[in-house]
C-alpha positions in Angstrom: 0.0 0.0 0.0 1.3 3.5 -1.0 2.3 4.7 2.5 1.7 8.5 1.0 -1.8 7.7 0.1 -4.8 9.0 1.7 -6.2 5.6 2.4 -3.0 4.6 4.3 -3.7 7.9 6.2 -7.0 7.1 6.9 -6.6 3.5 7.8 -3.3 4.0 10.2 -5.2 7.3 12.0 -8.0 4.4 12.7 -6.2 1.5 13.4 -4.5 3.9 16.2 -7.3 5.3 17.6 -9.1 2.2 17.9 -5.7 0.6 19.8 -5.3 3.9 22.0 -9.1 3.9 22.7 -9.4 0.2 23.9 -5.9 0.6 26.1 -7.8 3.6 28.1 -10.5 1.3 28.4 -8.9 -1.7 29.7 -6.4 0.4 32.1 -9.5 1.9 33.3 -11.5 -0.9 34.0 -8.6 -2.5 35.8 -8.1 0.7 38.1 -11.9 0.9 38.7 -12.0 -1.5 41.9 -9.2 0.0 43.2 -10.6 4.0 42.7 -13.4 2.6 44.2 -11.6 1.6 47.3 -9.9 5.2 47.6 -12.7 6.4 47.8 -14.5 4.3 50.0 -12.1 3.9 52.6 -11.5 8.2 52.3 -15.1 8.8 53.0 -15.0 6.4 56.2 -12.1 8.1 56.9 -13.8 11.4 57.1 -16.8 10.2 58.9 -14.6 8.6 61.7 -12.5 12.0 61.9 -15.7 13.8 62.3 -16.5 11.5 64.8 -13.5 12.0 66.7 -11.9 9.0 66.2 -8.7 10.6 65.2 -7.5 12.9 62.3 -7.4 12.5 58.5 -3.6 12.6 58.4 -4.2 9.8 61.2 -6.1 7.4 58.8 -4.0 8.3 55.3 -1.4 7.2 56.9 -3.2 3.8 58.1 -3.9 2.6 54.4 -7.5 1.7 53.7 -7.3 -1.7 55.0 -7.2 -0.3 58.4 -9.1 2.2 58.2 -12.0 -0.1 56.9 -11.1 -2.3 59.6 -11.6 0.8 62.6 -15.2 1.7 60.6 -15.8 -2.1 61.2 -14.7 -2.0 65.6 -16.5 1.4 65.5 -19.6 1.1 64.0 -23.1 0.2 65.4 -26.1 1.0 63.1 -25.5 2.0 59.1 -29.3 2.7 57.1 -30.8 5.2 55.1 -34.0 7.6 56.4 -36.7 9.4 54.3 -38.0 12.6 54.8 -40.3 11.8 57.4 -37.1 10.8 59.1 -38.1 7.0 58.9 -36.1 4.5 58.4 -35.9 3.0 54.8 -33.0 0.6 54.3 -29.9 -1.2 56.4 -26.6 -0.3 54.8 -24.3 -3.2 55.2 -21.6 -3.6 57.9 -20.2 -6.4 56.6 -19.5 -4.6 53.0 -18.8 -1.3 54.9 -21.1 0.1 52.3 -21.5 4.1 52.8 -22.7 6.7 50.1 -20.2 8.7 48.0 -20.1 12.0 47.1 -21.5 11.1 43.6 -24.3 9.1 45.4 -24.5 11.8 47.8 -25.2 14.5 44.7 -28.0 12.5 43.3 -29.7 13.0 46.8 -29.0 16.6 46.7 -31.4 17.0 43.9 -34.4 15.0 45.7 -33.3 16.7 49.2 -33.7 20.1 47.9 -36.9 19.2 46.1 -38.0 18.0 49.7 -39.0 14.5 48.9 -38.2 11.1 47.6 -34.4 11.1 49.4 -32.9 8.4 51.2 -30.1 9.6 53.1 -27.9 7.9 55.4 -27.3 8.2 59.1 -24.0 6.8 60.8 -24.5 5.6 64.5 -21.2 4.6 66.7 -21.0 2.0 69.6 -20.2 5.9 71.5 -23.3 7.0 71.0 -22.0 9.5 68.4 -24.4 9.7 65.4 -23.0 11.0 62.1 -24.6 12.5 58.7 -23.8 14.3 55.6 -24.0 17.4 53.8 -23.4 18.2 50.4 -24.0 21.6 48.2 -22.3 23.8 46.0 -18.9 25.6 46.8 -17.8 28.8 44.6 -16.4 26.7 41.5 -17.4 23.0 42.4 -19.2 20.6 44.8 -18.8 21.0 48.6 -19.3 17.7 51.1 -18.8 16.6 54.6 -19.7 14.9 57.7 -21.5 16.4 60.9 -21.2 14.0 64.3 -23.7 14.7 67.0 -23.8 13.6 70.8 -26.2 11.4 72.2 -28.7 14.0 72.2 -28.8 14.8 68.9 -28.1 18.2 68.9 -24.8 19.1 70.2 -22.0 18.8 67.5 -19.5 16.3 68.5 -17.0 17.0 65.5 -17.2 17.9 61.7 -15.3 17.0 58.7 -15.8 19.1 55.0 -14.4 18.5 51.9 -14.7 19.9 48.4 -13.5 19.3 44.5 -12.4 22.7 43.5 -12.2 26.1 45.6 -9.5 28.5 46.5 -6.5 27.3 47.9 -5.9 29.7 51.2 -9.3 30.8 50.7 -12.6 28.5 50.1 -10.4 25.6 50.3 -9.8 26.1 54.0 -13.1 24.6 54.6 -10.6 20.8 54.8 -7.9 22.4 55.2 -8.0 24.5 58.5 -8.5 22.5 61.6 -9.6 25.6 63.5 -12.8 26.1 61.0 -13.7 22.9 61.5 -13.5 23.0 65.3 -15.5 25.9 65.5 -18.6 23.7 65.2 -17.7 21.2 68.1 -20.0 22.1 71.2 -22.3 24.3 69.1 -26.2 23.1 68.9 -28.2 22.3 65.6 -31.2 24.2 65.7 -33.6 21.4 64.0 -37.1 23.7 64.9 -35.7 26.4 63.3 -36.3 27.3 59.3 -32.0 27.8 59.6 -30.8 24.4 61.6 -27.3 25.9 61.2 -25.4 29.1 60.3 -22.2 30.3 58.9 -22.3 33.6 59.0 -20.3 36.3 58.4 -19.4 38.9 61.4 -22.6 37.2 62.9 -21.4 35.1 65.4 -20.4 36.9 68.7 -18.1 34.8 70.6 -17.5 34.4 74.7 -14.0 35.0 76.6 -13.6 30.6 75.7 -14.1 31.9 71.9 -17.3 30.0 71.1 -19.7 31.3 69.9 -22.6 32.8 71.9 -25.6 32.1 70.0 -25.5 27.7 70.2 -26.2 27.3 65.9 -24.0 29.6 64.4 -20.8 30.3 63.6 -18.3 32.8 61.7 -17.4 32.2 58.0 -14.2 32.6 56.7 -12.7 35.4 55.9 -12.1 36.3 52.1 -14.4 32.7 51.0 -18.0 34.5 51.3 -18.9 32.2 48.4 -17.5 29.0 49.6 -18.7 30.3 53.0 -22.6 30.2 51.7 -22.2 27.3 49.6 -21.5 25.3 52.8 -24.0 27.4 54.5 -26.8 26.1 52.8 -25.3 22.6 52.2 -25.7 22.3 56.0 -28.9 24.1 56.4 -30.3 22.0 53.7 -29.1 18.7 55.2 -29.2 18.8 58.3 -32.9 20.5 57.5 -33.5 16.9 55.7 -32.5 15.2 59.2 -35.2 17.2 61.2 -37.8 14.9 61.3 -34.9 12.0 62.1 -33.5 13.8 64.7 -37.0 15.4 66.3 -38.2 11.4 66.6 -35.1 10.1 68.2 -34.9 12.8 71.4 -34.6 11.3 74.8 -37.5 10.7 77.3 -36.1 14.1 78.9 -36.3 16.2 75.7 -40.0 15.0 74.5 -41.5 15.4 78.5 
């Protein structure tokens, strides 16, 4: 065949694209069990740092073996609740099966239409109760995990993630242990139309530099955007929970 031609052209340009297009294919089929471990075993490892069962660097560092394995020692009760805030469906303990942030997004859609959700609620052998948020940051999705005491209202911990924002800015959200610990001790509002606030300049704080009012707290500085995209991530969520919540209050709280 006359390699000059424009059949040869054609034919080589094919043959290639046909080779090239089945190698990405069959690389990532092969990487697809292990992706889906990563990302498993880093969404346990943010509920369980929200929970207060040590930090993320703490479980990178374990590998996702272990961490899977401390899920497994930790973990009491896995299922799924609708908006009534009954329960719909076991998640397995045996398959350590959670929701990711992809399976989280298609719940965002039904959660902010109000109905047809089933969203998943995290109880430990502590006591400690843990649930997600997820929403829209300034250029991407925003996630996380909020734990709660006993009572169902106090903030044990919190954990938030996100695809995109500002580094030093929106992105502190994950990256700035003192944001996150602003929420522990602070109470969700779930009788109020905002559960939870991040506000900014909003959020007097006491000589121990907690804030005064129990379900806000102060956004970051120079991230309003990311700042309101969490906001209402949270407020939408945890807004989803309130029926959940409301029928799980001790004998103390309902007299």
């Amino acid at each position: 065949m006359n390699t000059n031609s424009n059949l040869y052209t054609v034919i080589y340009t094919t043959v290639i694209v046909v080779v090239v297009a089945a190698v990405l294919a069959f690389v990532s089929q092969s990487l697809k069990s292990k992706q889906e471990a990563n990302e498993k075993a880093d969404t346990i490892s943010q509920m369980l740092t929200a929970g207060g069962f040590g930090t993320k660097a703490e479980f990178q560092a374990m590998g996702n073996a272990k961490v899977l394995d401390t899920y497994g020692e930790q973990i009491a009760e896995a299922f799924t609740v609708n908006e009534n805030g009954a329960k719909v469906a076991d998640l397995s303990l045996a398959n350590k099966e959670v929701l990711s942030p992809k399976q989280l997004k298609i719940q965002n859609y039904k959660v902010k239409a109000g109905s047809g959700y089933e969203i998943p609620v995290f109880i430990f052998k502590n006591g400690i109760t843990v649930v997600p948020v997820y929403g829209a940051g300034l250029w991407g999705p925003v996630w996380g995990y909020i734990a709660f005491e006993s009572d169902g209202k106090t903030i044990h911990g919190a954990y938030f993630d996100h695809e995109s924002e500002t580094a030093g800015l929106g992105a502190r959200i994950k990256d700035d242990p003192a944001f996150q610990a602003e929420f522990v001790g602070e109470q969700a509002d779930f009788g109020a139309k905002n559960v939870f606030d991040i506000v900014k300049g909003g959020a007097p704080k006491g000589a121990d530099g907690k804030s005064l009012i129990d379900n806000k707290i102060d956004a970051i500085t120079g991230a309003t955007m990311t700042s309101n995209g969490l906001d209402a991530a949270i407020d939408c969520w945890l807004g989803a929970y309130s029926d959940y919540f409301a029928g799980n209050k001790t004998e103390e709280e309902q007299l």
